[in-house]
Short mmCIF file of the C-alpha atoms (twelve columns), coordinates in Angstrom:
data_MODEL
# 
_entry.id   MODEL 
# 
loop_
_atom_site.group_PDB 
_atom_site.id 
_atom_site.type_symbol 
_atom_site.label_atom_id 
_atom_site.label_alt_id 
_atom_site.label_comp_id 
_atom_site.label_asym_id 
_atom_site.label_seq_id 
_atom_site.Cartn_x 
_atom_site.Cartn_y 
_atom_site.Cartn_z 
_atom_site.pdbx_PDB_model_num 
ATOM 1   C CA . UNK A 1   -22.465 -91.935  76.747  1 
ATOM 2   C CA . UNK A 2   -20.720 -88.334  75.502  1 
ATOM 3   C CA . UNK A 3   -24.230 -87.073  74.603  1 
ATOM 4   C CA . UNK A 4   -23.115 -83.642  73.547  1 
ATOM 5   C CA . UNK A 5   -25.578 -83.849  70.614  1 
ATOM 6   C CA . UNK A 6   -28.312 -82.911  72.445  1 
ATOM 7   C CA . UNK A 7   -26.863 -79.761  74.001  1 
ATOM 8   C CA . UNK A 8   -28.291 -77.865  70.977  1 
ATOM 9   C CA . UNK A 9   -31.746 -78.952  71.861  1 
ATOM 10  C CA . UNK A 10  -31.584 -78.813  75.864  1 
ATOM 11  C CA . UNK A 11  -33.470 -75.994  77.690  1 
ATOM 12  C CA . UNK A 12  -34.263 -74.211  74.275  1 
ATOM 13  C CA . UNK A 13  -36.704 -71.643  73.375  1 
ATOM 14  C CA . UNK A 14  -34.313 -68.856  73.645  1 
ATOM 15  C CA . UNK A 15  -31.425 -67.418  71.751  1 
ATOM 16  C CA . UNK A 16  -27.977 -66.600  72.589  1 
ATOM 17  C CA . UNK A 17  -27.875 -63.082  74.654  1 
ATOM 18  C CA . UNK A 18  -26.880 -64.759  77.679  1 
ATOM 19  C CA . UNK A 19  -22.917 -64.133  75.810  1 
ATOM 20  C CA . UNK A 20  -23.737 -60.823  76.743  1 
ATOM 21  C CA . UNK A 21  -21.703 -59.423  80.231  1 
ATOM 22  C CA . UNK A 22  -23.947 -57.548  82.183  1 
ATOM 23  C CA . UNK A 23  -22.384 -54.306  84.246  1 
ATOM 24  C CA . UNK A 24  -20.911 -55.648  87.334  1 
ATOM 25  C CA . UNK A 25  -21.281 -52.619  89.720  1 
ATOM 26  C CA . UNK A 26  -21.144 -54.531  92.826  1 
ATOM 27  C CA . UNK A 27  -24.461 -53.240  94.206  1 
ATOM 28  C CA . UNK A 28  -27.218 -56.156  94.985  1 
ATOM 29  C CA . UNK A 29  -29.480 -53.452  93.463  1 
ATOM 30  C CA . UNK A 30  -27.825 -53.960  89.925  1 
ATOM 31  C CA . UNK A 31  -27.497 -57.300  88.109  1 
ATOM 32  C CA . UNK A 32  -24.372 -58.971  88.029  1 
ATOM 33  C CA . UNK A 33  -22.592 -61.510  85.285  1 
ATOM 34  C CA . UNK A 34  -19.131 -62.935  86.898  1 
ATOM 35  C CA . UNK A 35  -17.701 -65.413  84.478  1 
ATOM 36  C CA . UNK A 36  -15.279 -68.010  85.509  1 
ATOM 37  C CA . UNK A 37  -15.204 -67.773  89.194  1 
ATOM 38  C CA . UNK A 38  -12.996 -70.050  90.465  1 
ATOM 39  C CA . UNK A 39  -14.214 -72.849  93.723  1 
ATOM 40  C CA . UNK A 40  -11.327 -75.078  93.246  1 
ATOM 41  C CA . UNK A 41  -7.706  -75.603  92.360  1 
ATOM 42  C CA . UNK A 42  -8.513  -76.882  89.018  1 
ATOM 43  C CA . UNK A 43  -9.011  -74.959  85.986  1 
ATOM 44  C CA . UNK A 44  -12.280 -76.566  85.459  1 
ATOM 45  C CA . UNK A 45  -13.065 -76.230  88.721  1 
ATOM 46  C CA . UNK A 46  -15.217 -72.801  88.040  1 
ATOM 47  C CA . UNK A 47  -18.535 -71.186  87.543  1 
ATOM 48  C CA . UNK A 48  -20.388 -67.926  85.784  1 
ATOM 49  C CA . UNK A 49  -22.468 -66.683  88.144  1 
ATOM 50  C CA . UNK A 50  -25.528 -64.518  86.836  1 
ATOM 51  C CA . UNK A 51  -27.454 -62.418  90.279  1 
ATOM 52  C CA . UNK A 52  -30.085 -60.504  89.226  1 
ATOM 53  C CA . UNK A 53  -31.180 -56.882  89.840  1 
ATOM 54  C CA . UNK A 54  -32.648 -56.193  93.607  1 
ATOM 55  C CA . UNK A 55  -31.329 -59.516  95.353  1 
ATOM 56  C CA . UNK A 56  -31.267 -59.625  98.891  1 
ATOM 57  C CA . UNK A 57  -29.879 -62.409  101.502 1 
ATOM 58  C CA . UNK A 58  -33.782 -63.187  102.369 1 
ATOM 59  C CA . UNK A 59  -35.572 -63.958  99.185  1 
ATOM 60  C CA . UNK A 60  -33.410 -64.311  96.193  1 
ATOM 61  C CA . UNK A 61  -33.341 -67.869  95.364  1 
ATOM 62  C CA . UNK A 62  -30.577 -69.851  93.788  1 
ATOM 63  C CA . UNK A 63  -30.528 -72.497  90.864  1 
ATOM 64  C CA . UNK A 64  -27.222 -74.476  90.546  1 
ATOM 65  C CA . UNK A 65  -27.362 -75.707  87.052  1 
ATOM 66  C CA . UNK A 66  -25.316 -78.905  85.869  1 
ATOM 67  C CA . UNK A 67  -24.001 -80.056  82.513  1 
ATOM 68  C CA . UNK A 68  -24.294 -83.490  80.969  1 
ATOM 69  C CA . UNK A 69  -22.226 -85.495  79.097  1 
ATOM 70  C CA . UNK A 70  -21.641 -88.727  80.530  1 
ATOM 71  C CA . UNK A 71  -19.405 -87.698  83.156  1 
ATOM 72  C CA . UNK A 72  -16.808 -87.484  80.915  1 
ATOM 73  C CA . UNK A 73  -17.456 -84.541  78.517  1 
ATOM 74  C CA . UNK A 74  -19.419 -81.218  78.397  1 
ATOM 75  C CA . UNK A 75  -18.951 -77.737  79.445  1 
ATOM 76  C CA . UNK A 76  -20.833 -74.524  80.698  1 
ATOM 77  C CA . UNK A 77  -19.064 -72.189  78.189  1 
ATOM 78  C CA . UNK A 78  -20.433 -74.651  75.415  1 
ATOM 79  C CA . UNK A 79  -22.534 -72.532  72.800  1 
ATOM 80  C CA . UNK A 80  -24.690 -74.917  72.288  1 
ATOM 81  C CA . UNK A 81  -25.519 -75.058  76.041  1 
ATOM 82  C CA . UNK A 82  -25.454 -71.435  77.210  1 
ATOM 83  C CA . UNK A 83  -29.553 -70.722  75.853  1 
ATOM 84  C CA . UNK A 84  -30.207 -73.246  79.205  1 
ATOM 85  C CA . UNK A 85  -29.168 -70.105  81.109  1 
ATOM 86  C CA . UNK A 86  -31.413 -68.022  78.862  1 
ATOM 87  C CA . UNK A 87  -34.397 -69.993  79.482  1 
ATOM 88  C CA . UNK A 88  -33.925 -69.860  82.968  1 
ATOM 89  C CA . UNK A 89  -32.758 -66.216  83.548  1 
ATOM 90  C CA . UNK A 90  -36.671 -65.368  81.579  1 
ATOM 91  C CA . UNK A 91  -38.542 -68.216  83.680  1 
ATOM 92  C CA . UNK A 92  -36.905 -66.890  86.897  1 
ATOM 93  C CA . UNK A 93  -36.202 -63.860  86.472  1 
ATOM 94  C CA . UNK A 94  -35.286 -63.273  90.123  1 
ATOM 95  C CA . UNK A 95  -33.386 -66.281  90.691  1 
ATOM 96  C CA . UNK A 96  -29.413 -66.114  91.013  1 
ATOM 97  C CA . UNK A 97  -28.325 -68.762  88.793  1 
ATOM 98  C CA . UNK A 98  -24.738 -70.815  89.455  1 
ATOM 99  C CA . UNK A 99  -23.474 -72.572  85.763  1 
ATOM 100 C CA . UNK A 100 -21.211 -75.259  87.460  1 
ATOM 101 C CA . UNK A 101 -18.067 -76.943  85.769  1 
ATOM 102 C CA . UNK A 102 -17.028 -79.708  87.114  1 
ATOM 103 C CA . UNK A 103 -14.006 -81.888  86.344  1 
ATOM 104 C CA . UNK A 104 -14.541 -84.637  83.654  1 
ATOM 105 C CA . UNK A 105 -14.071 -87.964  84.142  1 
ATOM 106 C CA . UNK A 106 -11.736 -88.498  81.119  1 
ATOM 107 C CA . UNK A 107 -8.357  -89.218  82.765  1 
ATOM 108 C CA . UNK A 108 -7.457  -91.528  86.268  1 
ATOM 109 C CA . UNK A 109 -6.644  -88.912  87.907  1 
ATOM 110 C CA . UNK A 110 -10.633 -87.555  87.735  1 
ATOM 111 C CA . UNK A 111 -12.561 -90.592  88.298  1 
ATOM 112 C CA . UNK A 112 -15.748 -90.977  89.820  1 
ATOM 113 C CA . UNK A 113 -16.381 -89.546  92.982  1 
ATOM 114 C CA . UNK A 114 -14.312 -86.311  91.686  1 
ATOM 115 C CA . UNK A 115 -17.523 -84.843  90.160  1 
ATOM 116 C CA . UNK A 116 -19.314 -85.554  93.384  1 
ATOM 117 C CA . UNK A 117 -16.826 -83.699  95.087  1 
ATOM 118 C CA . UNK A 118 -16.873 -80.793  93.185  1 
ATOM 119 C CA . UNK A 119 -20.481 -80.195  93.046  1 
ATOM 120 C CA . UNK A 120 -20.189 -80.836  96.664  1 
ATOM 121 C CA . UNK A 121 -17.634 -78.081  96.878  1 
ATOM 122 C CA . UNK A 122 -19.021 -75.686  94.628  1 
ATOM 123 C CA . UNK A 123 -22.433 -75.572  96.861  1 
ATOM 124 C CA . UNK A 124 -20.663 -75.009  99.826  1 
ATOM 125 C CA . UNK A 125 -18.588 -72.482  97.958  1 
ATOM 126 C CA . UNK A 126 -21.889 -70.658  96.829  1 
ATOM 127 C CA . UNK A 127 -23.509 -71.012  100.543 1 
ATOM 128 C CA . UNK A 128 -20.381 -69.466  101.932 1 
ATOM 129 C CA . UNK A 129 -20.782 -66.310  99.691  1 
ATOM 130 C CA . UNK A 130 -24.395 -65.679  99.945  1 
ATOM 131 C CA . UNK A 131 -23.992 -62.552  101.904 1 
ATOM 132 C CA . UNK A 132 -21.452 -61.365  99.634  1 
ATOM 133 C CA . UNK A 133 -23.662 -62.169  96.506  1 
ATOM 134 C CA . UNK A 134 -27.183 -61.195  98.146  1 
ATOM 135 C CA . UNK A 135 -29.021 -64.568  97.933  1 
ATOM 136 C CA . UNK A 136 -30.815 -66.927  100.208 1 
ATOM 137 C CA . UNK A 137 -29.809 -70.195  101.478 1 
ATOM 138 C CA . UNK A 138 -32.937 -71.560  99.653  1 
ATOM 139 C CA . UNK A 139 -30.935 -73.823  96.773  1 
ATOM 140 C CA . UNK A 140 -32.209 -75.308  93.780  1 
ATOM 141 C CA . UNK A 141 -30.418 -78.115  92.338  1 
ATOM 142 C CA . UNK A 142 -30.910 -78.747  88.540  1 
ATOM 143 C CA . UNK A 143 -29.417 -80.508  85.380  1 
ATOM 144 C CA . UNK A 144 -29.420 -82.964  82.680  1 
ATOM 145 C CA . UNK A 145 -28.280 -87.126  82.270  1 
ATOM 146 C CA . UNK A 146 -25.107 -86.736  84.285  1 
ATOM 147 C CA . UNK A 147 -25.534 -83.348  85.638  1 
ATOM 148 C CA . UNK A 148 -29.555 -84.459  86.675  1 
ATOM 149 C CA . UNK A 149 -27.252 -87.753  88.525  1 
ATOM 150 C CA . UNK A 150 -24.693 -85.182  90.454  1 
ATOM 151 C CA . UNK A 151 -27.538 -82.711  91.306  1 
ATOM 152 C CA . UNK A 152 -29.793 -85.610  92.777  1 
ATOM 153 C CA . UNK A 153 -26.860 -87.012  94.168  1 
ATOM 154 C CA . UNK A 154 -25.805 -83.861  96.048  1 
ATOM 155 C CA . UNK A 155 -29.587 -82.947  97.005  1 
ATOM 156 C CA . UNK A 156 -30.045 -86.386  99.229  1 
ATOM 157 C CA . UNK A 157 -26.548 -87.462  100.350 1 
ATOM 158 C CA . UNK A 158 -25.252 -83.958  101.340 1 
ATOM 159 C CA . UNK A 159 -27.506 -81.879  103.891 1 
ATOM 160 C CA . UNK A 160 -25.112 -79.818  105.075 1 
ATOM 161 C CA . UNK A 161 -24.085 -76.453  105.462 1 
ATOM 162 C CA . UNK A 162 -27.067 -76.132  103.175 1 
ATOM 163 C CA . UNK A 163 -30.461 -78.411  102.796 1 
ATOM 164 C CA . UNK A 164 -31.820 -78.261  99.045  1 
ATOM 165 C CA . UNK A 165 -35.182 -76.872  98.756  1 
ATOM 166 C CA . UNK A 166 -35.737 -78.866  95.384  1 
ATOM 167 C CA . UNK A 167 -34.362 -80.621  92.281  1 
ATOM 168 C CA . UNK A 168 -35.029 -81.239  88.842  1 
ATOM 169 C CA . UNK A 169 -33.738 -84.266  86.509  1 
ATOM 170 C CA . UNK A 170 -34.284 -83.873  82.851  1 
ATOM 171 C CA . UNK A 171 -33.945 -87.887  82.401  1 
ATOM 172 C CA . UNK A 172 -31.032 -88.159  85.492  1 
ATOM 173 C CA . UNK A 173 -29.720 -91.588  86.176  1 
ATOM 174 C CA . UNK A 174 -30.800 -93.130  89.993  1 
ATOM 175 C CA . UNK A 175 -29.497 -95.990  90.585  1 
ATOM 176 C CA . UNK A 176 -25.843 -96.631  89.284  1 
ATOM 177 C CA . UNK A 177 -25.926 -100.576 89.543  1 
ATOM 178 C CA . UNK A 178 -29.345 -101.084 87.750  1 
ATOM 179 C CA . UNK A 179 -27.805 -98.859  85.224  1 
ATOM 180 C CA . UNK A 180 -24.557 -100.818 84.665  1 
ATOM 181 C CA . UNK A 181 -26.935 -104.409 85.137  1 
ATOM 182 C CA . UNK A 182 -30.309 -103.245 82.506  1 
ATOM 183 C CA . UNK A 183 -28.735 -100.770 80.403  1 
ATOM 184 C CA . UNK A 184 -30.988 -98.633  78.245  1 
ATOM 185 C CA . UNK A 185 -32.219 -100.945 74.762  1 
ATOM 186 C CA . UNK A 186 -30.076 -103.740 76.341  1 
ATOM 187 C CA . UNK A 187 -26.723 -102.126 74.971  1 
ATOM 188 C CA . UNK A 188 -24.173 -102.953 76.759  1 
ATOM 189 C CA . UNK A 189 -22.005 -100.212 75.508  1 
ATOM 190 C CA . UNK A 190 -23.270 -98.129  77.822  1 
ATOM 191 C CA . UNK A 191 -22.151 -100.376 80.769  1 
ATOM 192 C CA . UNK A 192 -19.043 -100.477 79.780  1 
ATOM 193 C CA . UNK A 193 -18.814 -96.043  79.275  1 
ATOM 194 C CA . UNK A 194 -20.115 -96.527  82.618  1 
ATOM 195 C CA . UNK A 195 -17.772 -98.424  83.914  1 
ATOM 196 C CA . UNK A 196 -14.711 -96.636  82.282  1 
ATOM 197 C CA . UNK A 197 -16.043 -93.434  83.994  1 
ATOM 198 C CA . UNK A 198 -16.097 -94.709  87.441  1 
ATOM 199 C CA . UNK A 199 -13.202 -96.549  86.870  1 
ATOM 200 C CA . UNK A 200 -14.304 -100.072 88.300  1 
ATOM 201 C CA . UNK A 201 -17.064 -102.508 87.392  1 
ATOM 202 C CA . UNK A 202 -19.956 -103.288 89.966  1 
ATOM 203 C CA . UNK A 203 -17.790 -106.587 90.753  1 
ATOM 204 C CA . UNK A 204 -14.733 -104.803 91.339  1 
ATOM 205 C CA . UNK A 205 -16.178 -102.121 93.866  1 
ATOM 206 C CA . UNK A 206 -19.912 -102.468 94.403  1 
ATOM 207 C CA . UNK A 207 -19.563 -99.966  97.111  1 
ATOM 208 C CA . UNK A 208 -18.487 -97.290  94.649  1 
ATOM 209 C CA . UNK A 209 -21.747 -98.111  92.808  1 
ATOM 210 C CA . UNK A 210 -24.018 -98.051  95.788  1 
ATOM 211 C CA . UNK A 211 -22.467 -94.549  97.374  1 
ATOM 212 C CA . UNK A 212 -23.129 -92.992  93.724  1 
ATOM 213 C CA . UNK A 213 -26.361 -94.046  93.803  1 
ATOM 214 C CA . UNK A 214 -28.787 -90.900  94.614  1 
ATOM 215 C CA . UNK A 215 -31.530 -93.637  95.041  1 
ATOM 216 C CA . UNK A 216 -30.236 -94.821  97.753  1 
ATOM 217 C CA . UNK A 217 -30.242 -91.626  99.946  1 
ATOM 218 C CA . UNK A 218 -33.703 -90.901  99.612  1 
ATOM 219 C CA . UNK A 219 -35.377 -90.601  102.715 1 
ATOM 220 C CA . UNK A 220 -37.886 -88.622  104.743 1 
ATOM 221 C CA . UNK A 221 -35.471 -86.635  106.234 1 
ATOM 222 C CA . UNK A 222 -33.166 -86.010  103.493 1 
ATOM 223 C CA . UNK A 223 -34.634 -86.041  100.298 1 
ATOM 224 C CA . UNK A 224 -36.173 -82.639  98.796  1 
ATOM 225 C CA . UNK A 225 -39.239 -82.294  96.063  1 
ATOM 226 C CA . UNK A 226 -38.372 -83.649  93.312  1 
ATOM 227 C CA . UNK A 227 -39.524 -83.301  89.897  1 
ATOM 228 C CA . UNK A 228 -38.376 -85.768  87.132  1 
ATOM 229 C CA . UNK A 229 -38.436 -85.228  83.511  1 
ATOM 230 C CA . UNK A 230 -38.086 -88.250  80.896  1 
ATOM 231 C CA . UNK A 231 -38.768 -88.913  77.158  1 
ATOM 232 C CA . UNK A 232 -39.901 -92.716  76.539  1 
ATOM 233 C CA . UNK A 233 -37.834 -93.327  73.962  1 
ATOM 234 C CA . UNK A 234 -34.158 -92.448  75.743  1 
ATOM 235 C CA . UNK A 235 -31.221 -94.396  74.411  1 
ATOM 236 C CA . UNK A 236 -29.288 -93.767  77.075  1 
ATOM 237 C CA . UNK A 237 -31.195 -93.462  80.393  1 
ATOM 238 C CA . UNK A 238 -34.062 -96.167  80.589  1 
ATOM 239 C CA . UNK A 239 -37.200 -94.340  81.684  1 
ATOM 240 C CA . UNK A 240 -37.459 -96.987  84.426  1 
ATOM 241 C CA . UNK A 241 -34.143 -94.516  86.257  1 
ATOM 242 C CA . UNK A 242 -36.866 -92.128  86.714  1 
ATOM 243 C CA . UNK A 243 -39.959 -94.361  87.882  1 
ATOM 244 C CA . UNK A 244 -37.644 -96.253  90.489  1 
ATOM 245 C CA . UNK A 245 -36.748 -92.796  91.804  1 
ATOM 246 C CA . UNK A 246 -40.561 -91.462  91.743  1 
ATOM 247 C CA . UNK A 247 -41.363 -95.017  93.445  1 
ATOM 248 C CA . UNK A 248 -38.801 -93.800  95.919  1 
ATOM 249 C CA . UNK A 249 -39.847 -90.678  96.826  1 
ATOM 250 C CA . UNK A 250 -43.172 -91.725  97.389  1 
ATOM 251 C CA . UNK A 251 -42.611 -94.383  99.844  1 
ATOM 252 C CA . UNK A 252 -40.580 -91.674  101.888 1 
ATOM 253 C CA . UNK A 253 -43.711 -89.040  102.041 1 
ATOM 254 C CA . UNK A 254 -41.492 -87.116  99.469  1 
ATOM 255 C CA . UNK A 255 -43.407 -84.267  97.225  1 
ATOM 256 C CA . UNK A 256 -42.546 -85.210  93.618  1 
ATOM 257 C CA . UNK A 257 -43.761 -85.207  89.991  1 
ATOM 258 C CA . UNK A 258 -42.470 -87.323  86.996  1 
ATOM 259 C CA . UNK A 259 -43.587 -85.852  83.807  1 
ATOM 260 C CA . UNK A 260 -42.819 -88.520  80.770  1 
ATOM 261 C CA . UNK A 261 -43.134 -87.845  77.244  1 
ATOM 262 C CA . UNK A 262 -43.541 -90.984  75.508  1 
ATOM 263 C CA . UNK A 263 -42.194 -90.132  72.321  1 
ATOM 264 C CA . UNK A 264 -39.346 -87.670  73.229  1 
ATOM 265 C CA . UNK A 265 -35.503 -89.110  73.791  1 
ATOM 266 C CA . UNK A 266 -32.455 -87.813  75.129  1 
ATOM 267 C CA . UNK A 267 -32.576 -84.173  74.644  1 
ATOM 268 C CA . UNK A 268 -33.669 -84.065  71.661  1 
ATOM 269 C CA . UNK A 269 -37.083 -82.969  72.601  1 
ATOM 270 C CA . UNK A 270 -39.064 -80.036  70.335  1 
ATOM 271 C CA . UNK A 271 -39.894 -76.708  71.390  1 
ATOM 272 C CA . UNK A 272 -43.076 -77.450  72.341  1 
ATOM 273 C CA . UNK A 273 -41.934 -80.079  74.949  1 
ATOM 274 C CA . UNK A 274 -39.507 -78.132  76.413  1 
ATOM 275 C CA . UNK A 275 -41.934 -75.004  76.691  1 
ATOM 276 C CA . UNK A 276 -44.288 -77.764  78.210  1 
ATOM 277 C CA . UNK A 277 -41.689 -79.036  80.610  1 
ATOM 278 C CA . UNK A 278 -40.311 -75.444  81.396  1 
ATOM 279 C CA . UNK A 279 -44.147 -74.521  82.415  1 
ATOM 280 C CA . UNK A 280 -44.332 -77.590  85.024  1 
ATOM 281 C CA . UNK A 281 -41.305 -76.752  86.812  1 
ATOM 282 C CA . UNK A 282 -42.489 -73.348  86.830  1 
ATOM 283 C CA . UNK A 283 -45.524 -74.527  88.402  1 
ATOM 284 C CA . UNK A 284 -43.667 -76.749  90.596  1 
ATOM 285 C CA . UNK A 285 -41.092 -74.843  92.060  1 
ATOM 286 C CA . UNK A 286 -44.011 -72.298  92.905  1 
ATOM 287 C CA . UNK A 287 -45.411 -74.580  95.465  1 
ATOM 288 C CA . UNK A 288 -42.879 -76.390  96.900  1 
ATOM 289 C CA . UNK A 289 -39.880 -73.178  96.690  1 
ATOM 290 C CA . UNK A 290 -42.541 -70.368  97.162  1 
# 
């Protein structure tokens, strides 16, 4: 489940400037690059926060961005990772942009729900600072495999202070039981990673597996647009994650797209699928975030 090889291929199609610390005057007329900013008690409990030049409280839209990794692994400072903020820093170039750590699930003591709780956290941290920062309440949620999971998962269950405008999953697992039951290619491996990172099987706490389920919070009333990226040959998130969810979302009236590449897998797409899939969020987050 670690899938940190595909970091080097997520979001590309730019290079590395986004090491570079902009000048942090303070003025929502200048852009800002804060590094580390702290939402929690715990050390990994942080975010860089990028604002852009001429934000204001009534149109500067934010994207909270979300690592993968399984749950268990991953980071924002990874260098194989930061070009994600690249990409989206020249595709929206007037978006404030939130790069979220999170706690890993790789000890007891952080098992599943803590990385629902801190992306719950850090959103309401972000909400309570918009003033301070210059940006809207009008939120984007957006990541990849686990992070695609937590930002669903935080979009539908959690409406409040702040309702999402929208979310995108690059190949984001739905529905935590079907995952642990139908595992991608049949390998059970990856019920049992599962497993280890919740810390109980479906038989020991199906609740667990239900509540971390975004699928199940999908509704009319609290479910956002949604669009859904997957490659058709993933080896660890069966494409069917994403078609449940799309199923979902239309039932409820929900705006949504699922855009599938048949022969792409787990991040390790080419350029020219990512520049594809970069355009159609573009193009979605136009209409339904306008």
């Amino acid at each position: 489940m670690k899938n940190s090889f595909f970091l080097a291929l997520l979001f590309v199609s730019l290079f590395f400037n986004s090491c570079t610390k902009e000048k942090n005057t303070g003025n929502s007329g200048s852009a800002q690059t804060l590094f580390n900013v702290a939402y929690g008690s715990s050390t990994a409990q942080a975010m860089d926060i990028y604002l852009p030049a001429n934000r204001n409280t009534g149109s500067t839209k934010v994207i909270v961005l979300i690592h993968g990794g399984g749950w268990t692994s991953g980071d924002k400072n990874d260098p194989l990772f930061l070009p994600t903020v690249d990409t989206l820093k020249r595709r929206f170039p007037d978006f404030a942009i939130f790069n979220i750590n999170y706690r890993l699930s790789a000890t007891p003591n952080n098992l599943f729900p803590a990385q629902e709780m801190d992306i719950k956290a850090a959103v309401e941290f972000i909400y309570s600072k918009r003033n301070e920062y210059s940006i809207s309440d009008q939120f984007i949620l957006a990541g990849a495999s686990a992070g695609a999971h937590l930002a669903m998962l935080q979009a539908y269950k959690y409406n409040s202070p702040v309702k999402a405008k929208a979310v995108v999953s690059f190949f984001g697992p739905g529905d935590m039981l079907e995952m642990y039951n139908h595992p991608a290619g049949g390998n059970v491996l990856l019920s049992i990673l599962l497993a280890q990172a919740i810390g109980k099987t479906p038989a020991q706490d199906p609740l667990i597996y239900s509540n971390s389920s975004p699928i199940h919070f999908i509704s009319s009333s609290t479910a956002m647009p949604t669009i859904l990226l997957q490659g058709g040959t993933d080896p660890l998130i069966d494409p069917q994650q994403s078609v449940a969810l799309q199923n979902k979302l239309t039932a409820a009236g929900i705006a949504n797209q699922y855009v599938f590449y048949p022969s792409a897998g787990h991040g390790d797409w080419d350029n020219s699928t990512y520049s594809n899939a970069y355009s159609k969020i573009q193009a979605f987050i136009s209409v339904h975030v306008p």
